[in-house]
Wavefront OBJ file of the C-alpha trace (Angstrom):
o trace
v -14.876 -31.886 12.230
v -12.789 -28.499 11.647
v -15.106 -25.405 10.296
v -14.452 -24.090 7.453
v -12.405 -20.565 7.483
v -14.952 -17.712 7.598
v -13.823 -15.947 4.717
v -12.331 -12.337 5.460
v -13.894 -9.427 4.034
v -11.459 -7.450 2.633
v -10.754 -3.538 3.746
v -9.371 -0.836 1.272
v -7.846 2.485 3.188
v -8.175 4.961 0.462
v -5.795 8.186 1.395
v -4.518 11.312 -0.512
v -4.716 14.669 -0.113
v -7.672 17.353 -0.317
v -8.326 17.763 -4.034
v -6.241 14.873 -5.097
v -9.693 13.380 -6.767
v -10.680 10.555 -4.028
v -13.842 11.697 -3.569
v -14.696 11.130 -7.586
v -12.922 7.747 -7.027
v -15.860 7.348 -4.447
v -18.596 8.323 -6.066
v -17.676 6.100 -8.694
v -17.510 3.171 -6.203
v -20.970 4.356 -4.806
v -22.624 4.825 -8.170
v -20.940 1.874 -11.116
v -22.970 -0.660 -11.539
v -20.486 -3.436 -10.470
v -23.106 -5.538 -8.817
v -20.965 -5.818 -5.698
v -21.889 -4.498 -2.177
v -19.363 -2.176 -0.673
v -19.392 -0.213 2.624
v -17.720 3.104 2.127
v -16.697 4.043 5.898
v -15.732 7.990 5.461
v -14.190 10.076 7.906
v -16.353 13.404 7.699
v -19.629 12.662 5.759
v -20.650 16.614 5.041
v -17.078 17.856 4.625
v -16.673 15.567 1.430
v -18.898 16.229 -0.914
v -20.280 12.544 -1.864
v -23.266 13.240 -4.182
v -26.106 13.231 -2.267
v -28.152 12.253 -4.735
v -26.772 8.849 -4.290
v -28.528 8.430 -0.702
v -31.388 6.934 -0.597
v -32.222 6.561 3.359
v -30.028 8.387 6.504
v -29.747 7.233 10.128
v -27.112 8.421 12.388
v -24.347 6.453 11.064
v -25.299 4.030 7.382
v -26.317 5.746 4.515
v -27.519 3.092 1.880
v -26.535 4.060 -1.574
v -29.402 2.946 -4.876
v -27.076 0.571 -5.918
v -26.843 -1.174 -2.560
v -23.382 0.135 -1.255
v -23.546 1.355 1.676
v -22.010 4.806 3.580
v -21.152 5.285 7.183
v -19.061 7.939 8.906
v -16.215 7.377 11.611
v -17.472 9.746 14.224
v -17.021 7.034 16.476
v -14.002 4.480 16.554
v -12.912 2.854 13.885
v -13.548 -0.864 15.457
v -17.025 0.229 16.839
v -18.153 1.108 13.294
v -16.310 -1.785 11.527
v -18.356 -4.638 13.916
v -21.317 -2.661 13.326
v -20.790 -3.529 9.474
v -19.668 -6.316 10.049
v -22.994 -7.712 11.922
v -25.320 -6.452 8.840
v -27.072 -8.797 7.722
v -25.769 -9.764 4.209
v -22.430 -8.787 4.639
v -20.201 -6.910 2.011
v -18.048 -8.070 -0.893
v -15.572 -5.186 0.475
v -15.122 -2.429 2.740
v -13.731 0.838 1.381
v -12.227 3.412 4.288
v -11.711 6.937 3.293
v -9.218 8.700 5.768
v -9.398 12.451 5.662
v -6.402 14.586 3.619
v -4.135 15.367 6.625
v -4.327 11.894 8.260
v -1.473 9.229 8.728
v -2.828 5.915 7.035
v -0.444 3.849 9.805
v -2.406 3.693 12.356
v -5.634 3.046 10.542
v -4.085 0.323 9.107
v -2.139 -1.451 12.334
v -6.010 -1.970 13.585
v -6.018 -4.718 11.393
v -3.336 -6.018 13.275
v -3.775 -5.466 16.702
v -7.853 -6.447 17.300
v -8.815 -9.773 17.348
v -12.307 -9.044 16.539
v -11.387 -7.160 13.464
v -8.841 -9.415 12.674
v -11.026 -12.475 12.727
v -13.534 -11.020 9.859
v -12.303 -8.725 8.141
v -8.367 -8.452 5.929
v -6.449 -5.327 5.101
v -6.368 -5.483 1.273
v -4.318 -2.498 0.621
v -3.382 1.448 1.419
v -4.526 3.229 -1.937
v -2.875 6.770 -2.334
v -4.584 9.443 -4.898
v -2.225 12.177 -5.545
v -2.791 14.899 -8.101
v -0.242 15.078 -10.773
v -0.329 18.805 -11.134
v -0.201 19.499 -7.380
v 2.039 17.193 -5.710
v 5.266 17.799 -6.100
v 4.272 21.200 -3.849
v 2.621 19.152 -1.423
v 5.310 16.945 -0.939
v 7.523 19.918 -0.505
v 5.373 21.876 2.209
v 3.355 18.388 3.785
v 4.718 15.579 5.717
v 1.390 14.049 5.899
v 1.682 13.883 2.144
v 5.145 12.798 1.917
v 3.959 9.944 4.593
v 0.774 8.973 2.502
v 2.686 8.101 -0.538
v 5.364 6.181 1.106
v 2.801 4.110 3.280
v 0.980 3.235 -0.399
v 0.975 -0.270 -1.428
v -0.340 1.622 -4.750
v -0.577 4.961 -5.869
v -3.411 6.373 -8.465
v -1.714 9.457 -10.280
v -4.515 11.316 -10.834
v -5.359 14.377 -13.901
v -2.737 13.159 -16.097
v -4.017 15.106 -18.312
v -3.351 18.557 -17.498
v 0.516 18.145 -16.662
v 3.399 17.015 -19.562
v 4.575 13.753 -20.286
v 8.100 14.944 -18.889
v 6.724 16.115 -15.903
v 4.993 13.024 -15.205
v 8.026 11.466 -15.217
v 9.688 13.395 -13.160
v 6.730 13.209 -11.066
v 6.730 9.229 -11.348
v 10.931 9.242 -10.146
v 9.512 11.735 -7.142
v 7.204 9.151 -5.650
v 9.565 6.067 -6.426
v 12.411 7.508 -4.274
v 9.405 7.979 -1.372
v 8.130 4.706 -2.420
v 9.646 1.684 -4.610
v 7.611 -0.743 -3.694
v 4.160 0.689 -5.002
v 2.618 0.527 -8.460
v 1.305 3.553 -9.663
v -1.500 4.201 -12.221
v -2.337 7.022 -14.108
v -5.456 8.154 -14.404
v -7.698 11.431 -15.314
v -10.635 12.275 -13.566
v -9.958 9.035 -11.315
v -11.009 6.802 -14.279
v -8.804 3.939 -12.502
v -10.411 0.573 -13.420
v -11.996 -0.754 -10.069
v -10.926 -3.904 -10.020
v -7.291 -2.526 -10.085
v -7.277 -0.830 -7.341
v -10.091 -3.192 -5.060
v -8.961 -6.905 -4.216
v -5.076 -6.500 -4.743
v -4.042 -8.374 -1.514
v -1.174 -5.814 -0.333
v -0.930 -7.351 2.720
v -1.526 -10.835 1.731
v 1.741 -12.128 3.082
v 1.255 -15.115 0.199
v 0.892 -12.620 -2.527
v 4.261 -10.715 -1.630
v 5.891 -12.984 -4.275
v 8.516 -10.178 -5.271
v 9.784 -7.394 -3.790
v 11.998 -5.710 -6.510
v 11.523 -2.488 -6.289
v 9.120 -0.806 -8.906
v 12.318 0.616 -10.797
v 13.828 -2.354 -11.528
v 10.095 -3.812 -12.990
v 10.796 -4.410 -17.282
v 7.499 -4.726 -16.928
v 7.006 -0.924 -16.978
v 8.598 -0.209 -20.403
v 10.363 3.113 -20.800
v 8.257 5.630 -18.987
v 7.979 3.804 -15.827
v 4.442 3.041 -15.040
v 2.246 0.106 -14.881
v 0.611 -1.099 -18.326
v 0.014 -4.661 -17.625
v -1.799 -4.419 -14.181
v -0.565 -7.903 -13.032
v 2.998 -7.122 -13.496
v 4.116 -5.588 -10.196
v 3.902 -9.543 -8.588
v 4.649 -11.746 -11.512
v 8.440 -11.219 -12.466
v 10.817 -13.928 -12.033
v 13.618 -13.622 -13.767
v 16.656 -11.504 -13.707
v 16.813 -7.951 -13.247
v 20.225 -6.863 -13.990
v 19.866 -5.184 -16.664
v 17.162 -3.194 -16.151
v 18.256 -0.273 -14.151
v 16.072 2.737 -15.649
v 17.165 4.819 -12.369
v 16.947 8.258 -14.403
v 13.382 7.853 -15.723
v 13.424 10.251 -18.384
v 13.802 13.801 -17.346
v 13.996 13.884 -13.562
v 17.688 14.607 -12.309
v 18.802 14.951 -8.771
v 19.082 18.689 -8.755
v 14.841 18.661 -9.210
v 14.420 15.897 -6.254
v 13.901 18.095 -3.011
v 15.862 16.053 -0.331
v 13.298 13.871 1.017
v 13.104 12.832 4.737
v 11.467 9.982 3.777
v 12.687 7.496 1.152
v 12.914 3.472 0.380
v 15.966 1.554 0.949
v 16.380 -2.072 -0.573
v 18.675 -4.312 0.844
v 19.810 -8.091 -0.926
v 22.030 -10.469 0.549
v 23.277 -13.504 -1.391
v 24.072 -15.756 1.274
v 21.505 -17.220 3.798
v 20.996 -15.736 7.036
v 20.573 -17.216 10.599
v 16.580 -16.968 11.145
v 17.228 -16.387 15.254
v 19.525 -13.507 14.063
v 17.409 -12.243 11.294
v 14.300 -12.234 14.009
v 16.597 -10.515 16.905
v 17.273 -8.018 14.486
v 14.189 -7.017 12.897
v 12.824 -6.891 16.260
v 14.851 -4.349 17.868
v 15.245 -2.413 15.137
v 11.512 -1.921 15.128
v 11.352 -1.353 18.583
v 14.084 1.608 18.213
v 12.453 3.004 14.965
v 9.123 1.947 14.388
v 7.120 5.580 14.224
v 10.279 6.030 11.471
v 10.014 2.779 9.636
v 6.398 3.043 7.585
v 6.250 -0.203 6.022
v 9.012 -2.791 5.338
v 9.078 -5.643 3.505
v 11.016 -8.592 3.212
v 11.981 -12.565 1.729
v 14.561 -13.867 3.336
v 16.562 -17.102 2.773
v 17.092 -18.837 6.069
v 19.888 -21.400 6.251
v 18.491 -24.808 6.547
v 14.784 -24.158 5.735
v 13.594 -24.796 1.891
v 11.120 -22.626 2.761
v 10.952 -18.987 1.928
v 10.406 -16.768 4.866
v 8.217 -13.698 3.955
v 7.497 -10.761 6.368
v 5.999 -7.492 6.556
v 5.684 -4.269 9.161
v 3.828 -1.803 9.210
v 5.666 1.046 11.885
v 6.300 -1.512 14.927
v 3.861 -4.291 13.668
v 5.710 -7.290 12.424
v 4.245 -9.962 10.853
v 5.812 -13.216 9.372
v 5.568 -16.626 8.586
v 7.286 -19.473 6.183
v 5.929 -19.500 2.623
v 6.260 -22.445 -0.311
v 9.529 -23.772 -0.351
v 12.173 -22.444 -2.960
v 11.738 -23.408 -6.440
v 14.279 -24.404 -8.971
v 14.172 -21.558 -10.739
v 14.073 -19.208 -7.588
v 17.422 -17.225 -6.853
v 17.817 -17.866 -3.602
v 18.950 -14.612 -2.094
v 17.301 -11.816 0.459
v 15.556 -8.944 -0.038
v 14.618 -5.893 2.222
v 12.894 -2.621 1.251
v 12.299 -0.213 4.162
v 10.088 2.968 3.445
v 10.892 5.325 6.651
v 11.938 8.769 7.515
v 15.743 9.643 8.127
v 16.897 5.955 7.348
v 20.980 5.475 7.961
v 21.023 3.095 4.795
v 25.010 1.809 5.760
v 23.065 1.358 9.259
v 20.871 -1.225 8.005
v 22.997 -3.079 5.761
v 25.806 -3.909 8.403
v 23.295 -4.974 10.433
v 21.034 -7.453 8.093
v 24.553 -8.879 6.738
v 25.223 -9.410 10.100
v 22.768 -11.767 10.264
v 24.774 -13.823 7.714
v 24.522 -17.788 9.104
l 1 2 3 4 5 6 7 8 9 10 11 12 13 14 15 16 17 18 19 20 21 22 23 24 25 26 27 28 29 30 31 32 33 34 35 36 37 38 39 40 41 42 43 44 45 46 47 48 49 50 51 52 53 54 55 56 57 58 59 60 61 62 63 64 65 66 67 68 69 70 71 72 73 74 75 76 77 78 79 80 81 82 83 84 85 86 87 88 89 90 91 92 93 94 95 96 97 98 99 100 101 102 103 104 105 106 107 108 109 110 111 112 113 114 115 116 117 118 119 120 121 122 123 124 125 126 127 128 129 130 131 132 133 134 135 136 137 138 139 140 141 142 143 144 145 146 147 148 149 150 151 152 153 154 155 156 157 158 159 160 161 162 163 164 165 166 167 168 169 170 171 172 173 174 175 176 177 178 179 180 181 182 183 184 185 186 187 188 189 190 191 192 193 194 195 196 197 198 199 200 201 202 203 204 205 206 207 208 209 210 211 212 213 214 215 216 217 218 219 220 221 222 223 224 225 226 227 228 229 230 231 232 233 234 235 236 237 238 239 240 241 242 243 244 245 246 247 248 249 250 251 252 253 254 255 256 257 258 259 260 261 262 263 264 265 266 267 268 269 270 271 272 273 274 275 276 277 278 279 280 281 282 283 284 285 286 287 288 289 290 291 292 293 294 295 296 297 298 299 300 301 302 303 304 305 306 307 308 309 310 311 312 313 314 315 316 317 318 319 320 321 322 323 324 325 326 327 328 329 330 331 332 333 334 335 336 337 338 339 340 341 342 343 344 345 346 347 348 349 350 351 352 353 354 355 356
């Protein structure tokens, strides 16, 4: 008789610079009475200013929080403290890890890729970014680490809306879609993101990635671009022509700093040969993984009703065969890339190459 699947427990990597309002978005984790258990894993417990208040007993490494969360810092490695969790008794409806401002999330994130142990109980859910919408179009300017945070985001939390324009936002808003297309962002003052937004979103879930149109083309958004219905960003089916709100209000090229880092989406309508398409994405991960953050794919193999749906994260690749093609599918391919000096005419010679 087969065991059932021990179900995952699934990790959030929140990320964003100093100030950027992550450590409210914690506190509010650690003190909302949501009647779930979380594990907040942070990098640097005394640098970060959770409220103290909130801890009711300290050992070395798990702080347990009065509404039964519990805290732990990374001063070891990342897998140590993760089984450690992992072996409490009682387990966790979700683990929550807080990377310090200046960190890449990459590698954090390729752990739940590469360790077996890991792997086998616990499920990258998604990279959360918190940027500050008065601050960051500086930080982006003068911080790669910043510039990398926001592309790696499978969602972004535009934090103290308040205190900056409506055209600015916008222009903010165009800013991060060039770094990032793929990501959903949601704007928020004083972090006052609803929970169950951000937690449980399944951003690596290869069976969730049911679109990958690029956040631009989303009708979805409305006019000004960001997320009002919060299930929109995997739930659009139909046709997108017509949609193309590239200018977003206000921001025009002359205001866009030339990134080093942007997203590229690629569609080809004819079906592609999957030992080509494999070949490919292979060695071009090989030759530019640290450069290629996350990529993103559905491809249409020739002779498989199946849709093949992959994902990387810098040389990670993951992939597998999802439902079969619907009726009302178009059956075409789709590539984003997020990465840092991208040759865009590169890439597309070489997926339509892969043309069966």
């Amino acid at each position: 008789m087969t065991q059932a699947p021990v179900s995952k427990t699934p990790v959030t990597v929140l990320t964003g610079y100093l100030g950027a309002g992550k450590t409210t978005l914690l506190n509010r984790i650690l003190s909302e009475d949501h009647g779930k258990r979380y594990a907040v894993i942070v990098n640097e417990f005394g640098e970060i200013g959770i409220d103290n208040d909130l801890i009711v007993g300290a050992d070395e490494e798990v702080f347990e929080m009065n509404n039964g969360c519990v805290c732990c810092t990374v001063r070891g490695d990342l897998i140590r403290v993760l089984s450690g969790l992992m072996k409490r008794k009682g387990g966790f409806d979700a683990i929550i890890i807080e990377t310090t401002g200046l960190a890449d999330p990459g590698p954090v994130a390729q752990t739940f890729f590469v360790d077996e142990d890991v792997k086998a109980r616990t499920q990258l859910d998604s990279v959360t970014t918190v940027v500050d919408a008065k601050h960051v179009l500086l930080r982006l300017s003068d911080s790669r680490e910043a510039r990398e945070q926001i592309a790696f985001a499978d969602q972004i939390v535009l934090n103290k809306t308040d205190l900056v324009s409506e055209q600015d936002l916008r222009m903010v808003e165009a800013r991060l879609r060039r770094l990032n297309p793929l990501a959903p962002i949601h704007r928020a003052q004083r972090s006052n993101v609803p929970l169950d937004a951000i937690l449980g979103r399944g951003g690596f879930d290869l069976e969730r990635i049911v679109s990958i149109e690029p956040e631009f083309l989303n009708p979805a958004h409305g006019e000004d671009g960001h997320v009002h219905d919060e299930h929109c960003d995997h739930d659009h089916g139909h046709d997108h022509g017509h949609h193309h709100h590239h200018d977003h209000g206000h921001a025009k090229a002359s205001d866009i700093h030339d990134d080093d880092i942007r997203g590229i989406s690629l569609r080809l309508d004819r079906p592609v040969d999957g030992g080509k398409i494999t070949t490919w994405l292979n060695d071009l991960l090989a030759a530019q993984g640290p450069d290629i953050l996350r990529a993103k794919g559905i491809i249409d193999v020739a002779g498989d009703e199946r849709r093949l749906v992959f994902q990387a994260v810098h040389m990670i690749l993951e992939g597998d065969f999802q439902r079969p093609w619907n009726a009302t599918d178009q059956r075409h391919s789709r590539l984003v890339f997020i990465g840092r000096d991208l040759d865009e005419a590169k890439l597309r010679a070489g997926f339509e190459a892969c043309a069966a």
